[in-house]
C-alpha positions as CSV (number, residue, x, y, z in Angstrom):
1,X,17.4,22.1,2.9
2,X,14.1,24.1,1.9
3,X,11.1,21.6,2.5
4,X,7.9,21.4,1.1
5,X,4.4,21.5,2.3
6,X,2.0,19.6,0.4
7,X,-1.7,18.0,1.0
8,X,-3.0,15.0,0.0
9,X,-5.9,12.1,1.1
10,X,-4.8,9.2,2.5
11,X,-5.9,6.1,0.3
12,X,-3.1,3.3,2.2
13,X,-2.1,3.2,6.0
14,X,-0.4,0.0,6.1
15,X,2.0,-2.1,7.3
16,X,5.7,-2.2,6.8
17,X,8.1,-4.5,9.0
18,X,6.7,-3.1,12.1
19,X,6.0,0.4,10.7
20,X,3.8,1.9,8.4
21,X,3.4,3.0,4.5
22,X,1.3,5.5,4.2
23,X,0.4,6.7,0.4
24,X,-2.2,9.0,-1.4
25,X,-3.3,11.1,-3.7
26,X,-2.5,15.1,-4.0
27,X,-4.9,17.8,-3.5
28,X,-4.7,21.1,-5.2
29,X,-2.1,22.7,-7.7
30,X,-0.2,21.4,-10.2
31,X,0.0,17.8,-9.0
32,X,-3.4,17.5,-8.0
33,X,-4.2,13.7,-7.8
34,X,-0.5,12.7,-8.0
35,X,0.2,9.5,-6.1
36,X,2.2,10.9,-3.1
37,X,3.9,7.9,-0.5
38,X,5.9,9.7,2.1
39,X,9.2,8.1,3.8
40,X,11.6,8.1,6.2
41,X,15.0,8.8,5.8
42,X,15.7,5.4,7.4
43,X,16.6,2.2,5.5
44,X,13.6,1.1,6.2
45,X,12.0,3.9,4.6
46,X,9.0,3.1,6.9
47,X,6.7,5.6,8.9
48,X,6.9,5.0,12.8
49,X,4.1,5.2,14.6
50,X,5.2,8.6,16.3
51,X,5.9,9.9,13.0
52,X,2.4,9.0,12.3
53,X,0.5,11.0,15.0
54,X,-0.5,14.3,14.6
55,X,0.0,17.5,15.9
56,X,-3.0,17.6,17.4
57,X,-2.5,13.9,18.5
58,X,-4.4,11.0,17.5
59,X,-3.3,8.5,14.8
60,X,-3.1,8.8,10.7
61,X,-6.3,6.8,9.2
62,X,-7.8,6.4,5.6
63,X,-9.3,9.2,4.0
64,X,-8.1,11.8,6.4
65,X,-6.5,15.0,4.4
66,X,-3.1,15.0,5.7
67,X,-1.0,18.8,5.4
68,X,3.1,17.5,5.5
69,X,6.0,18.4,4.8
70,X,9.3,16.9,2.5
71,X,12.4,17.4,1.9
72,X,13.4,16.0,-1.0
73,X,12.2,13.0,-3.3
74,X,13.5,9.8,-2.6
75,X,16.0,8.6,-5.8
76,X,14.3,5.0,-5.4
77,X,15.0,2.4,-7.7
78,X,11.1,2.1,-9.1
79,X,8.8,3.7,-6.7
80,X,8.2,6.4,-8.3
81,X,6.0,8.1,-5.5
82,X,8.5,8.5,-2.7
83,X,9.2,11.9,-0.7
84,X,11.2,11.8,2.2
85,X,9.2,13.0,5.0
86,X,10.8,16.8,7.3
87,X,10.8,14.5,10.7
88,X,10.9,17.8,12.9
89,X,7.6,19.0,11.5
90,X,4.8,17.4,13.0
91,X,1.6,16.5,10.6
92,X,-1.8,18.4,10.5
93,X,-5.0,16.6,9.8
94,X,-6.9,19.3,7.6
95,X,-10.5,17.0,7.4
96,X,-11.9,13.9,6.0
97,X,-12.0,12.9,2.6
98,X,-15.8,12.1,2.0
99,X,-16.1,8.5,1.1
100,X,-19.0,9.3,-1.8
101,X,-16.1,10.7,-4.1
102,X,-13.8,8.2,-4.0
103,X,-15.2,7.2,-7.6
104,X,-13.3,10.1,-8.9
105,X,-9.9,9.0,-7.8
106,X,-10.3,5.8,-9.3
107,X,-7.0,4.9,-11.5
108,X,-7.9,2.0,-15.2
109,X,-4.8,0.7,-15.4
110,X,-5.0,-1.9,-18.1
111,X,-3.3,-4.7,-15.5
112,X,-1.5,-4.8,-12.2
113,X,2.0,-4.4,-13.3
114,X,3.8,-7.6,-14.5
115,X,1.1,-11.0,-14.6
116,X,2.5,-14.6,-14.6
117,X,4.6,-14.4,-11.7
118,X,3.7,-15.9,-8.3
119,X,4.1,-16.8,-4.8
120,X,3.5,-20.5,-3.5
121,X,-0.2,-19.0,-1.9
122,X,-0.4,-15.9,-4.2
123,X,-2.0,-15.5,-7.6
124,X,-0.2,-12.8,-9.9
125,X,1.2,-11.5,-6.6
126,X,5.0,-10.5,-7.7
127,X,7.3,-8.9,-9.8
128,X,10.8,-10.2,-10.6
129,X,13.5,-7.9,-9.2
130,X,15.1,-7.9,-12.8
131,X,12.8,-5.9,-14.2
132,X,12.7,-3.3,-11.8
133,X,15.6,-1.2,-13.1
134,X,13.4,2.2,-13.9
135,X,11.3,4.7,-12.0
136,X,7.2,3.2,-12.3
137,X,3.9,4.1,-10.6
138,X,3.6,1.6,-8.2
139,X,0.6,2.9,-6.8
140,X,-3.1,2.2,-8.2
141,X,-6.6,2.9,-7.0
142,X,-9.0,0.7,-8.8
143,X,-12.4,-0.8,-9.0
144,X,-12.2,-4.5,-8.9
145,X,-14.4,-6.5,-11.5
146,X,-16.7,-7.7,-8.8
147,X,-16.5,-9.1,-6.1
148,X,-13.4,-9.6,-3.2
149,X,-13.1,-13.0,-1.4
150,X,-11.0,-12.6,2.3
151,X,-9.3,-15.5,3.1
152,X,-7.8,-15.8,6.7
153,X,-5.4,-19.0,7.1
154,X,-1.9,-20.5,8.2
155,X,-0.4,-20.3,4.5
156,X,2.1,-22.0,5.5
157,X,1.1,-24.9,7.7
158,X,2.3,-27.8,5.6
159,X,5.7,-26.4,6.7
160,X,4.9,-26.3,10.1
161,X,4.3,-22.4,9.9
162,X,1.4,-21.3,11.4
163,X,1.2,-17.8,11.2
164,X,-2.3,-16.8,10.4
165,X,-2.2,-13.9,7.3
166,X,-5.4,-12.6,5.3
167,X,-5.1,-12.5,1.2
168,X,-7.9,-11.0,-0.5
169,X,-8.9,-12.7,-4.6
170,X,-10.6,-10.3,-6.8
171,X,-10.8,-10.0,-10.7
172,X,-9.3,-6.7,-12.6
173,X,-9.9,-6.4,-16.2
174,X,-10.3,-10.3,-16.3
175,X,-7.4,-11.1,-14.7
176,X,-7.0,-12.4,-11.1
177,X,-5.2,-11.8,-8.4
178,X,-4.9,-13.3,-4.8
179,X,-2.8,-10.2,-2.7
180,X,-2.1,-10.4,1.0
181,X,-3.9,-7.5,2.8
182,X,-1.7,-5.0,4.9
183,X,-4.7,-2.5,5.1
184,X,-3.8,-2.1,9.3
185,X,-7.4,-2.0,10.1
186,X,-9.2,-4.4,7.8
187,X,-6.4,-6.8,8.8
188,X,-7.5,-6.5,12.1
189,X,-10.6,-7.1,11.6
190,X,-10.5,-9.9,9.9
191,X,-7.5,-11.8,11.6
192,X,-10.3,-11.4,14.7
193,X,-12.8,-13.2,12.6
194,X,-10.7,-16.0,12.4
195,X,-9.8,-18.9,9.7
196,X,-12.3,-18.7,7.3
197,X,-13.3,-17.2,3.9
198,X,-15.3,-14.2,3.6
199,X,-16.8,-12.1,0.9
200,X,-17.0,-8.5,0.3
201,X,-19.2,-6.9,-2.0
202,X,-20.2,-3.2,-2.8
203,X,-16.2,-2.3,-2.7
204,X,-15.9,1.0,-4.0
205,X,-12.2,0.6,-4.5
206,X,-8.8,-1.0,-3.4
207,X,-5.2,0.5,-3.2
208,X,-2.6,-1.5,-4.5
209,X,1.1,-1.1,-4.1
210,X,3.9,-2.7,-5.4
211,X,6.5,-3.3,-2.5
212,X,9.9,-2.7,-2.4
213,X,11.9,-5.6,-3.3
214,X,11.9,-8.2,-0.6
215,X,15.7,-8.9,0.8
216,X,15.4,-9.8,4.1
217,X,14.4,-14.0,2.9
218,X,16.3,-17.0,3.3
219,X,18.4,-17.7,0.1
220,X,18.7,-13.6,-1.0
221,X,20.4,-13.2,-4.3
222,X,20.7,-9.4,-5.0
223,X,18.8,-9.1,-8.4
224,X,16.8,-12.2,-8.0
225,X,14.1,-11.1,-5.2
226,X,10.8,-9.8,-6.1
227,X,8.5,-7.0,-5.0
228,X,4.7,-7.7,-4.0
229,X,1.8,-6.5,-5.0
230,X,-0.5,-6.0,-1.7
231,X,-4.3,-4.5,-1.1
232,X,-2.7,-0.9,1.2
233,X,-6.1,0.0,1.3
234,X,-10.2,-1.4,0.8
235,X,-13.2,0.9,0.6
């Protein structure tokens, strides 16, 4: 199979059930600033941490200009973005994005995908399974209304579940949202802050992605799971 080399800025490195998802925009030719979210050809469709090192070594990060290559697009139920990933070719970091020009990749969705559907600690946080039966963006780069509010805590803790995670609250186009962050760094740095609730201001913008549908829960019913909306990336 003939692969593909293509560039594009890294605007999400984030988690994914012990791997990554990695997702940006394009740079140059016909699909410049495309929405581009390389795979695996795993069924976790997840980028390992090797296959996140470059050539040169030295680990993938936000707003580096990744050169990669693909082999094919990934026939994905609704994420539209997905290119599965040449896993013998190693990737080249070409430079850094400069952060000053990130106001010209800024997407103006009029809403997050689907609104009125939510998890027991999110707001506006999920998208019903049944209807995610066609190919979507499911990637957006976007300039809150104002303000983001960081909130570390055991969300689950009146169930005995005391995992600490982060969810961030903004407003976008005066409607709000409270997303977990998977951002790998600015997790990090706020799990090490502790329980607590912090704001952000001067954000000059926030990837969010729309998840694959989660099946690995207790309860599963195929068609009746949802996907999530998360913050993959905060600048």
């Amino acid at each position: 199979m003939v692969a593909t080399q293509r560039e594009f800025v890294c605007l999400a490195n984030s988690k994914k059930h012990g791997e990554r998802c990695i997702a940006g925009k394009l740079i140059g030719g016909p699909a410049d600033g495309t929405w581009y979210r390389p795979v695996s050809n795993r069924a976790s469709r997840g980028i390992s941490e090797n296959e996140a090192t470059y050539q040169a070594g030295g680990a993938v990060n936000a707003l580096d200009i990744i050169s990669i290559w693909d082999t094919a697009k990934h026939q994905h139920v609704f994420q539209q973005e997905n290119y599965i990933i040449d896993a013998t070719q190693k990737w080249v970091k070409k430079g850094d994005y400069v952060q000053a020009n990130l106001s010209q990749l800024i997407d103006t969705p009029a809403r997050l995908w689907e609104s009125n559907y939510k998890s027991t600690s999110g707001v506006n946080d999920r998208v019903p399974e049944r209807l995610l039966t066609q190919a979507r963006q499911t990637l957006y780069f976007i300039k809150p209304d104002g303000d983001v509010s960081v909130k570390v805590d055991a969300e689950g803790k009146q169930w005995n579940n005391h995992k600490i995670s982060v969810r961030a609250t903004f407003d976008y186009n005066g409607i709000n949202y409270a997303l977990s962050l998977t951002d790998i760094p600015a997790e990090a740095y706020f799990l090490k802050k502790g329980i607590g609730t912090y704001p952000l201001n001067k954000i000059t913008g926030l990837t969010i992605s729309l998840s694959e549908v989660h099946t690995n829960v207790p309860n599963y019913v195929v068609g009746q799971g949802f996907a999530y909306k998360v913050i993959a990336g905060i600048f």
